[in-house]
C-alpha positions in Angstrom: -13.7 12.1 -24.2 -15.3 13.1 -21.1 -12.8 11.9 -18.2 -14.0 12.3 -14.3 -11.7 12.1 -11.6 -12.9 12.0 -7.9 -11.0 13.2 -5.7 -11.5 14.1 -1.6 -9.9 16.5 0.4 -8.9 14.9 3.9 -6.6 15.5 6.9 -2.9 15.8 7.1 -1.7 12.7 8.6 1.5 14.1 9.9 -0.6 17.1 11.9 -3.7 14.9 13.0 -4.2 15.4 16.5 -7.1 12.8 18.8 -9.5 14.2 21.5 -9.3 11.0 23.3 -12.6 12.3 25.3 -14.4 12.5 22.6 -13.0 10.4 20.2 -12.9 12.9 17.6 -10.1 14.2 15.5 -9.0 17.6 16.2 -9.4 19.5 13.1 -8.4 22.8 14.3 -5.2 23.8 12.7 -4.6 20.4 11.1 -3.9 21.4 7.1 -6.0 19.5 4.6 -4.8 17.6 1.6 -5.8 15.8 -1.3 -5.9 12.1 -0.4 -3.1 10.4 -1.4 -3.9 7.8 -3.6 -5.8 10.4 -5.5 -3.0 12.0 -7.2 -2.1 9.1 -8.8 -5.9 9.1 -10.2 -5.3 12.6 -11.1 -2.1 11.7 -13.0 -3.8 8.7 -14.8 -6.6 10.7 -16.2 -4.3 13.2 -17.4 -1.8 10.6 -19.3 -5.2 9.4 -20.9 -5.9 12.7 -22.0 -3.5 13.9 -23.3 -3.0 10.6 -25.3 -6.9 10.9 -26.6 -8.0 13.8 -26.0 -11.0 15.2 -24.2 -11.7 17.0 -20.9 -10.5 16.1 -17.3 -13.1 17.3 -14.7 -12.1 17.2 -11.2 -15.2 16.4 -8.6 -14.8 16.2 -4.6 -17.9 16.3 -2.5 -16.8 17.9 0.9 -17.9 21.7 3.1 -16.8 24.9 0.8 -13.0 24.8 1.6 -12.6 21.8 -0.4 -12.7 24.4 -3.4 -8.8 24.0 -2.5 -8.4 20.7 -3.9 -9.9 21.3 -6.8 -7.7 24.5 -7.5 -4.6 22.0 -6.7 -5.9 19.5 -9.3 -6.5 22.3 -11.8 -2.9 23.4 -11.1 -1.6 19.9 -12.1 -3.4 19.9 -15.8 -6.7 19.2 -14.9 -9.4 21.0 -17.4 -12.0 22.3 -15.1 -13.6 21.0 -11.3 -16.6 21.0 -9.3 -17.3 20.9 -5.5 -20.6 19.3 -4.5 -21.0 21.2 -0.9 -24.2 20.9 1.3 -24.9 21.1 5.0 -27.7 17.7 3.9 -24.5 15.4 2.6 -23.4 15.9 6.1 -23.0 12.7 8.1 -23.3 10.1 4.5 -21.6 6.6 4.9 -20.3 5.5 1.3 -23.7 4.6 0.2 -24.4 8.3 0.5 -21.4 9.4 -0.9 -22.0 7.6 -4.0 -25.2 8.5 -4.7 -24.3 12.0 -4.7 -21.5 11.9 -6.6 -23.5 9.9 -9.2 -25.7 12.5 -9.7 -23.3 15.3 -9.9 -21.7 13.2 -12.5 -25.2 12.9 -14.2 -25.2 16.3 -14.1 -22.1 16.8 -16.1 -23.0 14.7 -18.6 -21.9 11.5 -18.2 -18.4 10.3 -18.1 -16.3 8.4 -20.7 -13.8 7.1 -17.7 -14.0 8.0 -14.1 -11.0 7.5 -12.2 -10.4 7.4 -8.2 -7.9 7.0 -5.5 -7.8 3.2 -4.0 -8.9 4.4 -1.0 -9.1 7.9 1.5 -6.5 7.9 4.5 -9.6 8.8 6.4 -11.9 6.4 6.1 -10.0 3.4 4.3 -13.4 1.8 2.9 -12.5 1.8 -0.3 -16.0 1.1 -1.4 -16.7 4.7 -2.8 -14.9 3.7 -6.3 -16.5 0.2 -6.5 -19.7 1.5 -5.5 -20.0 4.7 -7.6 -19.4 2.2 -11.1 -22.5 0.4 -9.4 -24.2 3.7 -9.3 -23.1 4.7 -13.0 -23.6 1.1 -14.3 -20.7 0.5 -15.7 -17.3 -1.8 -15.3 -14.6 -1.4 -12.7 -11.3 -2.9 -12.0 -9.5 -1.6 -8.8 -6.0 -1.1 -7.6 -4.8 -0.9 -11.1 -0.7 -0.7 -10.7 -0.3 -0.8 -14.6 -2.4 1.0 -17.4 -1.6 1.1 -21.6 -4.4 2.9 -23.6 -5.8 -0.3 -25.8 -5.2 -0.2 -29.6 -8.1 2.3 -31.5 -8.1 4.1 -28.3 -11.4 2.2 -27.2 -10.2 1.3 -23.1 -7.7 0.1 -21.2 -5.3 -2.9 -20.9 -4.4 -2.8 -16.6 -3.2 -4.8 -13.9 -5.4 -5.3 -11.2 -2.9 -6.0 -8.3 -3.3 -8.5 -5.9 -2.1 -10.4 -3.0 -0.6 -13.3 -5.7 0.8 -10.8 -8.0 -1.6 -9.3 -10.8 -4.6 -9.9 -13.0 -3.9 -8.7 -16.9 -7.3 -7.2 -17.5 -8.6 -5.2 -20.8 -11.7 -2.8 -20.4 -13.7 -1.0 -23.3 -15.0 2.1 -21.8 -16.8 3.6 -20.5 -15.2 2.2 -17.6 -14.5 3.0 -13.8 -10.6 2.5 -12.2 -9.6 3.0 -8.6 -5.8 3.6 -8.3 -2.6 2.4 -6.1 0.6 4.6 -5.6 2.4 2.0 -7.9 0.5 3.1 -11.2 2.4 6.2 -11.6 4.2 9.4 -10.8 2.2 12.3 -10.0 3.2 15.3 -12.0 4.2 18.6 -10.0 1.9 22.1 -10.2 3.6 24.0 -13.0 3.8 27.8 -12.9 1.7 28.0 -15.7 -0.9 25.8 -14.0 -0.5 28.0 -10.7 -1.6 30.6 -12.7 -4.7 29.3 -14.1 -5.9 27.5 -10.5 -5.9 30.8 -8.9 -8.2 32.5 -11.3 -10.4 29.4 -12.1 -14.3 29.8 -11.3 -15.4 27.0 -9.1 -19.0 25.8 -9.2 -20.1 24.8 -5.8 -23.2 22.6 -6.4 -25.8 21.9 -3.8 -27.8 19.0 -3.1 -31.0 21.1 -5.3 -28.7 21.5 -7.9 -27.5 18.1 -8.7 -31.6 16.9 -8.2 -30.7 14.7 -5.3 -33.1 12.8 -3.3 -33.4 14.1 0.0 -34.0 10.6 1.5 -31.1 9.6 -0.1 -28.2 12.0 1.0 -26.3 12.7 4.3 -27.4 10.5 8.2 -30.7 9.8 6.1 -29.2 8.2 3.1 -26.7 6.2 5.3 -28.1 2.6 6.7 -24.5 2.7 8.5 -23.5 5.3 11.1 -20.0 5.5 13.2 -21.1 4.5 16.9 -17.9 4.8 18.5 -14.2 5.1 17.9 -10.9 4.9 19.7 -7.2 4.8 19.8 -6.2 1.2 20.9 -4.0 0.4 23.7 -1.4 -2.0 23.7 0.6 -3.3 26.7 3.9 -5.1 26.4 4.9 -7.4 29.0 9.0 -8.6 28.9 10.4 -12.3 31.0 13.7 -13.3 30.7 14.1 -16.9 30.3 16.2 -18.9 32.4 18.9 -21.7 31.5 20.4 -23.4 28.5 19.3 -22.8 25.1 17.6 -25.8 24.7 15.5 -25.1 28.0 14.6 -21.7 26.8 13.2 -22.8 23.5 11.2 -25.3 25.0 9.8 -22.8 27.8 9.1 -20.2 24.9 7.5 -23.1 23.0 5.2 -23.3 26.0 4.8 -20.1 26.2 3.6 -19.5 22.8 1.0 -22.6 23.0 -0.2 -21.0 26.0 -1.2 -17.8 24.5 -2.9 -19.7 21.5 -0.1 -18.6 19.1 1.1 -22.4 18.3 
């Protein structure tokens, strides 16, 4: 069984730093992680592994230094990974993104079960897993919280979490899952695995060698573009209410109607 997982390596939330000028993040100094909710895609397609069998084939698309997440994921169990690193995917909106990571996928082979994270930290789309099964033409279920392998080892039986509670949802594969911090418990890097990471090879593919569409990658494969952005300002306001309970309840009541909120 071929099994994909796609993972992305993104800022560390608890060092990110805002050029309020600019509007950029500062991304000098900040460290760089895997993307939460990644993990637990890693530590899905490893539990279906090693209950089936097969190969678990990290991707991340992302400039050269996102060779470390791979060597992480490797570290954890994973088989073998790929980074998919051009100065063209520069600038690509999640229409962008899953075009090229379609095509690397292509370029492995295929995929028997491609699992991602819910959504990155950094963006908080999550359209690349929903869009990439589009790309791949195949199912997918997101914000799984529960996964069994079904009998004869031919998909998965999952619960698709929602607002009301959960839909009970069985899947043939080949089949694509995104992933919410509820499904599981990520494993921790063993020595062993440590050991391999550091002396695995890691193939750094460019846009030529995945055979993607020039017109289709990076600011020119993106119909959306970021025009602005911006930390938000809030400003509280505090009134003390004068009188008896009953007359502050009704001038809060006003109050509140005033603003729209009753």
């Amino acid at each position: 069984m071929n099994i994909i997982v796609c993972i992305k390596q993104v800022p560390d939330a608890a060092s990110v730093k805002w050029d309020r000028e600019k509007g950029t993040l500062i991304r000098d100094g900040v460290k760089s992680v895997i993307n939460p909710f990644d993990y637990n895609a890693i530590e899905a397609a490893l539990q279906v592994r090693d209950e089936l069998g097969g190969t678990v084939t990290a991707v991340t698309m992302g400039p050269p230094q996102a060779e470390e997440a791979i060597r992480e994921a490797i570290s954890l169990g994973v088989d073998q990974g790929v980074v998919v690193s051009d100065r063209a995917f520069a600038g690509a909106d999640t229409l962008a993104t899953t075009y090229t990571l379609s095509k690397a996928i292509e370029k492995l082979g295929g995929a028997d079960l491609v699992f991602c994270g819910k959504q990155a930290i950094d963006g908080d789309t999550a359209q690349v897993g929903p869009g990439l099964s589009v790309r791949l033409g195949i199912p997918c279920v997101t914000c799984i919280g529960d996964m069994e392998v079904l009998e004869g080892g031919k998909g998965l039986r999952v619960k698709r979490m929602n607002e009301f509670g959960y839909d009970l949802v069985e899947v043939e594969f080949p089949a694509l899952f995104t992933t919410i911090a509820s499904l599981n418990t990520p494993r921790v890097p063993s020595l062993k695995g440590k050991m391999r990471a550091k002396k695995a090879k890691i193939p750094v593919w460019t846009a030529e060698d995945i055979g993607a569409d020039p017109d289709r990658i990076g600011l020119k494969g993106s119909p959306t573009q970021v025009a602005s952005t911006y930390i938000p300002t809030f400003e509280a306001r505090k009134e003390m209410l004068e009188g008896s309970p009953e007359e502050q309840v009704e001038a809060l009541v006003e109050r509140l109607k005033g603003a729209g909120i009753l």
